[in-house]
N, C-alpha and C positions, 0 to 999 in steps of 0.2 A: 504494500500500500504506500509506504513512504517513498518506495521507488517510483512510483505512478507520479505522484503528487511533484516531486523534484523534477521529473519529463515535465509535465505539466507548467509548473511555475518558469521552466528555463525557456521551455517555446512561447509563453508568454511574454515574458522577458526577450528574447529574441523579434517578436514582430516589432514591426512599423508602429509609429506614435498615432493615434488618432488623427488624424486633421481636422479636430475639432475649431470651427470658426472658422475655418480656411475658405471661407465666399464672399463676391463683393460685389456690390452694384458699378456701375457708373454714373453718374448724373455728368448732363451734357447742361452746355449753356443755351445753345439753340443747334437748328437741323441746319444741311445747305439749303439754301432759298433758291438756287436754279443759277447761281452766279460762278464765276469762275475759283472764286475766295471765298475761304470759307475760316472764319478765326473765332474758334470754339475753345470754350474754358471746360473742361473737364476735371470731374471729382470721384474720384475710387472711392466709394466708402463698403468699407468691412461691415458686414451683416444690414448693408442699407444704412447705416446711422453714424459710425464713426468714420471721420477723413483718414485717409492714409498718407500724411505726409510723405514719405519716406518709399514712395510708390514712383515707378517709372513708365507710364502709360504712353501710348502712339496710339496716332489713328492710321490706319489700312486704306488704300482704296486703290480699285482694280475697273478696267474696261474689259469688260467679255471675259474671257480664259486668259488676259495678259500678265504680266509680272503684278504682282502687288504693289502699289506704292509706299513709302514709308514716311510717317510726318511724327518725329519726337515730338512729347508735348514739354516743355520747361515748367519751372517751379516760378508761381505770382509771387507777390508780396504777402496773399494770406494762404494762410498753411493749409495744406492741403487740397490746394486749385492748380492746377496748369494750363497752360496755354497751348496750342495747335495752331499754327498757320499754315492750313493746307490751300493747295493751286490744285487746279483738277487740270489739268495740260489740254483736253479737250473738252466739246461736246460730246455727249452722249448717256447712255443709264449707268451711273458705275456702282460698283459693290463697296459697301461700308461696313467696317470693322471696328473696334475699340477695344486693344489692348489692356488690361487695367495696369498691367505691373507691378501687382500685388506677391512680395516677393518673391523668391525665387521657386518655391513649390506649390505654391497658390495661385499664380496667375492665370489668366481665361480670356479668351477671345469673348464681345460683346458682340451680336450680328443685330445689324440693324438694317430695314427695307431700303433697298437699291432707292438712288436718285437719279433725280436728272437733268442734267447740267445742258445750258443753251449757248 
């Protein structure tokens, strides 16, 4: 029995940590409006509610199957906001993503409805 119990406690001990609270929203400041610039403040918050300063977020955007584009967002004056200053290079419907960059094991892709840029 005591042998059972030491397997027991040692493969416990051996697994992975819970990820407990490892999720996070994004809040956006606004959508693209149809224009070629698009300069959105983005906010990671952990469980919806707290800011994630310390968070490295980008936004995504793609035409059709082409490369993804990449736009770091930088850190505001107030903790836990960034900035994005995305160019959409053309017209057309493109695909939108939102990195949160909630640390290094937590982070997730945001999908958000295709636009469409004139």
């Amino acid at each position: 029995m005591k042998k059972l119990l030491l397997v027991a406690l040692a493969a416990l001990a051996a697994a992975p940590a819970a990820q407990a609270g490892c999720w996070a929203t994004v809040k956006l400041s606004s959508m693209p409006n149809g224009g070629r610039v698009w300069n959105v403040g983005i906010t990671p918050l952990q469980h919806g509610r707290t800011a994630l300063p310390q968070a490295k977020p980008r936004v995504e955007i793609r035409l059709g199957s082409a490369a993804w584009r990449v736009f770091s967002a930088r850190p505001t004056v107030r903790s836990g906001v960034f900035r994005a200053n995305v160019v959409f290079p053309s017209a057309g419907t493109w695909q939108l993503r939102v990195w949160d960059g909630f640390g290094p094991h937590c982070a997730r892709y945001h999908r958000y409805s295709a636009v469409t840029v004139k």
